[in-house]
N, C-alpha and C positions, 0 to 999 in steps of 0.2 A: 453592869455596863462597862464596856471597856471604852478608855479614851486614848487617844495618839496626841503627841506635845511635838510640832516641827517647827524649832527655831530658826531653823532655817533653809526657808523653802525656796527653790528656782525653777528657773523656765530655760527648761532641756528641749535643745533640739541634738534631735536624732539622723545623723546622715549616714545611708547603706550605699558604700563607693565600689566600683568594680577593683581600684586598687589605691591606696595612699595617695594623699598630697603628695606634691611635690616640690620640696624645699627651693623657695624663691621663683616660682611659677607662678601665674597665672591660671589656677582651677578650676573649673565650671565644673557644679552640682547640681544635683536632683534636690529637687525643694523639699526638706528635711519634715519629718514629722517633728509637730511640736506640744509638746505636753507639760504640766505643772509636775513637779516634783520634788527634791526633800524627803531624805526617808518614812518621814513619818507621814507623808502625803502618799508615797507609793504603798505601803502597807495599807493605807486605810483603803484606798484606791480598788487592794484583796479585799479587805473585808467587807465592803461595799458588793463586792460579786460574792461574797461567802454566804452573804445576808447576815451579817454579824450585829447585833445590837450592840453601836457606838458611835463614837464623834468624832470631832478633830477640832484639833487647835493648832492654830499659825498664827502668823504675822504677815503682815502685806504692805506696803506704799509703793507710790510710785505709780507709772504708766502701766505697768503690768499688772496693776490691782485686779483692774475690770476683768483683764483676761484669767484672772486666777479665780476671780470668784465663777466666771461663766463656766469653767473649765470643772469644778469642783462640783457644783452644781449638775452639769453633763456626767459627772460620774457619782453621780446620786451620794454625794460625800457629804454629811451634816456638818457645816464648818462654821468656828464661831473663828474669826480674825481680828486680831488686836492691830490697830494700825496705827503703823510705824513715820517718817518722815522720807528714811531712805530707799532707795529703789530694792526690788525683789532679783536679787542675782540672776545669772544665767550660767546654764552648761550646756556644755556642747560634747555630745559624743558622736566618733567615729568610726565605722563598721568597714576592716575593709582586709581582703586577706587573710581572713578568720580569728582576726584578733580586734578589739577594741579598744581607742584611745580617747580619753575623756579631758576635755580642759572645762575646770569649775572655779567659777568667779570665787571670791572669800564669802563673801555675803556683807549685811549693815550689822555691826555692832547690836550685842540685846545686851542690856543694863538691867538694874536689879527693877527699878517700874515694871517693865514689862513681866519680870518674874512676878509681881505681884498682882499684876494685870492675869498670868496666868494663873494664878492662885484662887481668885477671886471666881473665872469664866470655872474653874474645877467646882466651887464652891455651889454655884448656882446650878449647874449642872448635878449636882450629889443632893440639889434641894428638893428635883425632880424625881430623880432616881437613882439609887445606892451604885458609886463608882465599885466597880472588884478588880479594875486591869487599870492602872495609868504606864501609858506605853513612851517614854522618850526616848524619841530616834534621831540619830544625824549628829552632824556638827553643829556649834553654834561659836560664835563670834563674840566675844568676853574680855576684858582686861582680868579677872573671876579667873582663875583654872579649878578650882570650887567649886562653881556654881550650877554644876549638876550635884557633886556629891550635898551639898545645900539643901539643893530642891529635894532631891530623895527623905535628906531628913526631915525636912520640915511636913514631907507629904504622910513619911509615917506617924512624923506625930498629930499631924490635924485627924488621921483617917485609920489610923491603929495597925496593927498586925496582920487584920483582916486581909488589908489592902493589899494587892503584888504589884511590885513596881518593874517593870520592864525596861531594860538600858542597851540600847542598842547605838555604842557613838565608841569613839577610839583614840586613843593616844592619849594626851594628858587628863582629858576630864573623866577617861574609863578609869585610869592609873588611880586619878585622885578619887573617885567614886565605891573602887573595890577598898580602898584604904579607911573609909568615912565610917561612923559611927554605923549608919542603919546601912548596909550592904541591900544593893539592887535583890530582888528575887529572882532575877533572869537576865542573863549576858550571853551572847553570841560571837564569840570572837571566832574571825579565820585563825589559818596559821600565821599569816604573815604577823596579824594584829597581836598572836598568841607569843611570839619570839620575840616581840618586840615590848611585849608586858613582860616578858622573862628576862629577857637579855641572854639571853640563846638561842640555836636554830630548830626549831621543831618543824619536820618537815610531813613523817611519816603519821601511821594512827599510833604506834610505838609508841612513838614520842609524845603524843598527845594523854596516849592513858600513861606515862609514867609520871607526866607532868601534874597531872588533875591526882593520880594516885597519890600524888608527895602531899598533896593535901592544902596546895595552894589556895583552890578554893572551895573548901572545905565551908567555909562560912555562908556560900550562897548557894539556894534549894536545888537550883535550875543552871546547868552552864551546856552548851553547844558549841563545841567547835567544828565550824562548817570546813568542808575539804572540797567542796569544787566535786568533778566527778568522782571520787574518791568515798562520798558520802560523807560521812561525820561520827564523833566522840558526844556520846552526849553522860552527865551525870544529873542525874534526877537523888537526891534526896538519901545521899551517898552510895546507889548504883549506878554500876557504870552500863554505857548500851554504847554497841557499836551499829552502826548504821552504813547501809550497801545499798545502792541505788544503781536503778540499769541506764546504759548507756539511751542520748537524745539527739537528736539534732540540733543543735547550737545555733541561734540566731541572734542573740543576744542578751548575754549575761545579766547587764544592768538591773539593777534591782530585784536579784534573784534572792538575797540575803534579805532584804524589806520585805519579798512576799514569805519567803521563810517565817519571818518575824509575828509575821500578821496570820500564819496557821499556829504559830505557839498560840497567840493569846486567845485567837476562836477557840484551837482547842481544849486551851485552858477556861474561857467563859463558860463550855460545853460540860465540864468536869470528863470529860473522855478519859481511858486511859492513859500511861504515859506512851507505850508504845502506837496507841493510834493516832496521838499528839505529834511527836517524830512522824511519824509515817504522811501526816496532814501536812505537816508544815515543809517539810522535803518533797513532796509532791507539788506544792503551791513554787516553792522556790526553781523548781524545774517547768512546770510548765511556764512562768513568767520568760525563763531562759530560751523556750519554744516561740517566744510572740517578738513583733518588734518594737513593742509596746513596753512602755517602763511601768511594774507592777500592776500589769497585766495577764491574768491567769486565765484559761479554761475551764470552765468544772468540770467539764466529760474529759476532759484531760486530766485532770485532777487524779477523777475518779478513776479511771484506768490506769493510771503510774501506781496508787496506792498497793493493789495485791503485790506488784514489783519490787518493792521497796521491804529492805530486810532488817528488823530491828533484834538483835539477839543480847540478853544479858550476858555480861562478863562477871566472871569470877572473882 
């Protein structure tokens, strides 16, 4: 059973403008699509269209509770929610001009309760039936910059070696994570996320396979770095793959890394290949990028990008 952890989840509205605001105007819009999201809400959101056997875990309070659970609910999302005092964020993205710009609240503070809170809904849920995937996705909001690499450890020790942990979040809690005793089983960084874990610029796939080649991370099974149209670097289990993906029409990118996310762990539930794993999860992340929908995939879309999609070992 795979599960998703989103500390912190919001309520995205989505607006498609003919062209930008206009700094210090008065702008009338088209009434925005509005959806739940949170990384690990958008992925689950895939694997709910995958049919993937799994769950989810958030947090919720506030006015926006009801709409979160109606919303989760409508996307057939098994969700257990730990509830919280303060409100459930918002973000807002902007579509306009072929580029998009996103402003996202910080979110409520999560405390070490709530980690235990989440510990416990894993516990009961693994009393059911055997977790194989614990998926943590996103930001969360911490005095802790620890307190993922924490929870990874304490999850491998509750739940052994067996378990894969999946860590999909960036900047200091990824930083502090790849450093911690038990290393995630699976990280996803872009490049931006990648030069910024290096403190250099990696720009090209070059630069991607010298960087993973030095052996940085060497210690975890599973690492992808996604490129945008570009495809992606992936090392599996110390091969390396390059991955070429054909061009799409772009409608919005949001949450194409989430739905990415969420064909690794199907395809890893699935024991598939590693090459139809890449090939699933770059498929899932491009069709989300085809819908205006955040973690929103096609299957018949899906399924027709996959012959597309090129995964070749490197030497």
């Amino acid at each position: 059973m795979i599960v998703t952890i989103t500390l912190n989840p919001s309520v995205d509205f989505l607006y498609f403008l003919d062209h930008f605001l206009k700094e210090g105007e008065h702008n009338r819009v088209s009434n925005p699509i509005k959806m739940i999201g949170g990384k690990g809400i958008n992925a689950s959101r895939v694997l709910s269209t995958l049919q993937s056997n799994f769950a989810a875990i958030t947090i919720g309070g506030g006015s926006y509770l009801s709409f979160l659970n109606a919303q989760l609910a409508k996307d057939n999302i098994p969700v257990h929610i730990i509830p919280t005092q303060d409100e459930i964020r918002t973000a807002m993205t902007f579509m306009a001009n072929g580029t998009h710009t996103e402003l996202v609240e910080k979110g409520p503070k999560v405390d070490q309760t709530i980690i235990q809170k989440v510990l416990q809904t894993l516990e009961n849920l693994n009393t059911q039936e055997k977790l194989d995937i614990i998926s943590i996705n996103g930001s969360i909001v911490s005095d802790n910059e620890h307190i993922y690499a924490e929870l990874i450890d304490t999850l491998y020790r509750i739940y052994g070696s067996d378990i894969k942990v999946i860590l999909d979040a960036s900047q200091i809690q990824l930083k502090n994570a790849l450093k911690a005793k038990q290393a995630p089983y699976f990280i996803k960084p872009n490049t931006k996320e990648l030069s910024e874990l290096s403190h250099q610029l990696i720009n090209t796939k070059d630069d991607v396979i010298a960087y993973l080649k030095a052996g940085h991370f060497s210690h975890i099974p599973f690492v992808l770095v996604s490129m945008g149209e570009d495809g992606g670097i992936a090392q599996f289990n110390g091969q390396f793959y390059d991955i070429t993906i054909p061009k799409i029409e772009l409608v919005n990118p949001t949450g194409s890394g989430d739905s990415t996310v969420a064909g690794i762990c199907h395809g890893l539930s699935q024991q598939l290949p590693i090459q139809d794993i890449l090939k699933l999860a770059m498929a899932c992340g491009m069709s989300n990028a085809m819908n205006k929908g955040i973690g929103v995939i096609d299957l018949d879309i899906v399924q027709s990008l996959i012959p597309q999609i090129t995964v070749s070992a490197l030497s």
